[in-house]
PLY file of the C-alpha trace (Angstrom):
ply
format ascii 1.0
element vertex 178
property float x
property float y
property float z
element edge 177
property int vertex1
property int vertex2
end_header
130.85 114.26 132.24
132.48 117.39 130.82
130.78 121.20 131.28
130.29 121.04 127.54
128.01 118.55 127.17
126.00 119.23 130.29
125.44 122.61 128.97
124.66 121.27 125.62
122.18 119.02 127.12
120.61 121.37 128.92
120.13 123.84 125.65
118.78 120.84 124.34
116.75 120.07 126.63
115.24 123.99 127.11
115.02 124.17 123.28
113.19 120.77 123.44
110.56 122.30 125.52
110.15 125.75 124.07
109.23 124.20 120.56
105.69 125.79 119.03
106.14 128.41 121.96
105.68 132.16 120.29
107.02 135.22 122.32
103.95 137.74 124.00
103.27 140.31 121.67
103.86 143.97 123.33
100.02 145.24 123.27
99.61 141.98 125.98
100.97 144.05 128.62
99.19 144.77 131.43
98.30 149.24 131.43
98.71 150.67 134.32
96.09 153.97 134.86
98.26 156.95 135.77
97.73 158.26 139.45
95.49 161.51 139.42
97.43 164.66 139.07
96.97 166.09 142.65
95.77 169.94 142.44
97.32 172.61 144.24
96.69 173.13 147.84
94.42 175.65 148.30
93.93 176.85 151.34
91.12 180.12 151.87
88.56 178.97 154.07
86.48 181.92 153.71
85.72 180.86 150.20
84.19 177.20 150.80
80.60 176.88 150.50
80.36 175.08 154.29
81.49 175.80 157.96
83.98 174.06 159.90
82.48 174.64 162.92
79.21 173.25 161.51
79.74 170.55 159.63
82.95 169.05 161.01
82.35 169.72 165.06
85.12 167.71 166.77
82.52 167.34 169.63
80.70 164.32 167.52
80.29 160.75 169.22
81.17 157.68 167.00
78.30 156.19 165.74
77.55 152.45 163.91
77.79 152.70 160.14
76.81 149.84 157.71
79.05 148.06 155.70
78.43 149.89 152.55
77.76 153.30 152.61
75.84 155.41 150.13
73.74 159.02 150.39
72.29 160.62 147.75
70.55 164.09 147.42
67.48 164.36 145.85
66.67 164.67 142.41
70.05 163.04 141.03
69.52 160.95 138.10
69.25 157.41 138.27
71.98 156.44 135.81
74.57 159.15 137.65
74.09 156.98 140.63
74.40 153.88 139.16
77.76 155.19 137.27
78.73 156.18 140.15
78.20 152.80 142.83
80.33 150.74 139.69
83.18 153.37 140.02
82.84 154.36 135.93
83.59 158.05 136.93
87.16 158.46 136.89
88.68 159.43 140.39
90.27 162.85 139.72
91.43 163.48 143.68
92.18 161.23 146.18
92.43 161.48 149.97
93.28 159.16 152.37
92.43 159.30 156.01
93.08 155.60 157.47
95.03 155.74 160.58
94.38 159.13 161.45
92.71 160.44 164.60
89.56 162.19 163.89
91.20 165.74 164.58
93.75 164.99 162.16
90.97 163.24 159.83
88.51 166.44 159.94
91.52 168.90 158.96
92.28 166.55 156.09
89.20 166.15 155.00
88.30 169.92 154.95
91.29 170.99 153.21
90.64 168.55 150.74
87.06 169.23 149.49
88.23 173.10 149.30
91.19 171.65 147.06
88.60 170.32 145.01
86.39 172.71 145.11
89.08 175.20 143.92
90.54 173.15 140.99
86.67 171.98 139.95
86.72 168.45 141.01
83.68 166.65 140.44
84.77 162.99 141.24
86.67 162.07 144.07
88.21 158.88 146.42
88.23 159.63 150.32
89.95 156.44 151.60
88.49 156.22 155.15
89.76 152.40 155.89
87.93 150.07 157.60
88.64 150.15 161.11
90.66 146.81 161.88
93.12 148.75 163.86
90.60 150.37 165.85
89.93 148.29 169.54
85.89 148.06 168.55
84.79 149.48 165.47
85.65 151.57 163.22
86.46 155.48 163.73
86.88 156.98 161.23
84.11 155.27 158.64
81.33 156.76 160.47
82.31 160.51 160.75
83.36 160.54 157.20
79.86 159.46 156.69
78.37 162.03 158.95
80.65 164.88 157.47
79.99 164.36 154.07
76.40 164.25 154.16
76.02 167.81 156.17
78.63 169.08 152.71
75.81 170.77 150.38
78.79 170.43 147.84
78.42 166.39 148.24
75.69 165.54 145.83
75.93 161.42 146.38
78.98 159.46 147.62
78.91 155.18 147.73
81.25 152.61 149.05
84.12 152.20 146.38
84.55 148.90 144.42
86.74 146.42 145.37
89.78 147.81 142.58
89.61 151.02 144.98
89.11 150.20 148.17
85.87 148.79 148.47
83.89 149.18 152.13
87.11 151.25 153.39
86.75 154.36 150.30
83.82 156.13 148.68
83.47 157.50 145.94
82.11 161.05 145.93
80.42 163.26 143.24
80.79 166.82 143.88
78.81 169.94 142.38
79.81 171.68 139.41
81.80 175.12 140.23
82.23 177.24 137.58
0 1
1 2
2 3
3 4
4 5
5 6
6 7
7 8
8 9
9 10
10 11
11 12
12 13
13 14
14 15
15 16
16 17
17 18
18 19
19 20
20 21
21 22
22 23
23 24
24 25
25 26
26 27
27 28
28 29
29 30
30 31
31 32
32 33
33 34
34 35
35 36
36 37
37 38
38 39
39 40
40 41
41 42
42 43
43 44
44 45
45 46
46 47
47 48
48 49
49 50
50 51
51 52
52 53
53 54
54 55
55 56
56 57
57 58
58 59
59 60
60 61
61 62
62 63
63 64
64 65
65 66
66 67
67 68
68 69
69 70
70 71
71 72
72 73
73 74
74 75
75 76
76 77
77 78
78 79
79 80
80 81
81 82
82 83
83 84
84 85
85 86
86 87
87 88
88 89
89 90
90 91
91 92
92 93
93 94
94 95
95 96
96 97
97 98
98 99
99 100
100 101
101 102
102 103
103 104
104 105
105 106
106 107
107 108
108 109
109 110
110 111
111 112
112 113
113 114
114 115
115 116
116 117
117 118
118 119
119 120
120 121
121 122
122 123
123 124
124 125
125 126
126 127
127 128
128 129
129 130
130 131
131 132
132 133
133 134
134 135
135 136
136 137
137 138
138 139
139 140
140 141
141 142
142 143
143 144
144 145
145 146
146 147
147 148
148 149
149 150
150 151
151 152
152 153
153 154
154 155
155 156
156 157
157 158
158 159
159 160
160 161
161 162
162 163
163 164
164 165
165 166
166 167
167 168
168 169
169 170
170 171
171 172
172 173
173 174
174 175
175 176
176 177
């Protein structure tokens, strides 16, 4: 058999099979969301509305966490809440802390709700992980959980959805800064 007629076959064959097919049209393509713009590092301790030595003592023991984690204050709105455990805000700021120690997790996660709180971020990701590469539970999870709810800027935070990390990120709402 010469090449010709092989490769004729073949076109044959392909053409054969692609018969009633009609090409995607380009609005069937899959949209990416763009990454939050990451605000400028701020760093002026002196004007954040909490203490380091307060609210993020390095002295604290791990402690068991649930699965999902949620805290709200009181008096939030029921539907703000509910927005907010479906992940309907969109995530303006994002920090992640998996696989940090809880030193370098604490500096992190200070510097990052002043960045916020400097640029007037009212919803936020803090990816904490879950703790599989910790020996027996997880580490960083519970302090996360602990620091944020001693943050009087923290108005309600709730295990992420699945799309965003799910039982290893929250979601956070912030207060409004002018």
């Amino acid at each position: 058999m010469n090449d010709d007629s092989t490769k004729n076959d073949d076109e044959s064959l392909f053409m054969a099979e692609m018969a009633g097919v009609k090409p995607l049209k380009p609005d069937n393509r899959v949209k990416l969301k763009k990454k939050p713009a990451k605000p400028p590092r701020v760093r002026a301790p002196d004007e954040h509305s909490f203490a380091i030595d307060d609210v993020f003592s390095m002295a604290e023991m791990v402690e068991e966490c649930p699965e999902i984690l949620s805290f709200s204050r009181s008096g939030l709105q029921h539907n703000v809440l509910k927005k907010l455990r479906a992940g309907k805000h969109p995530v303006e700021h994002v920090v992640d802390l998996h696989g940090l120690t809880i030193d370098e997790a604490r500096v992190e996660l200070l510097e990052f709700l002043g960045e916020c709180e400097a640029a007037g971020i009212r919803h936020a990701l803090v990816i904490h992980g879950k703790g599989f590469r910790s020996k027996d539970k997880p580490v960083i999870k519970p302090m996360v959980n602990r620091w944020l709810r001693q943050v009087n800027n923290v108005l309600a935070f709730h295990s992420a959805q699945p799309k965003d990390g799910g039982s290893g990120a929250l979601y956070v709402l912030l207060k409004a800064h002018p």
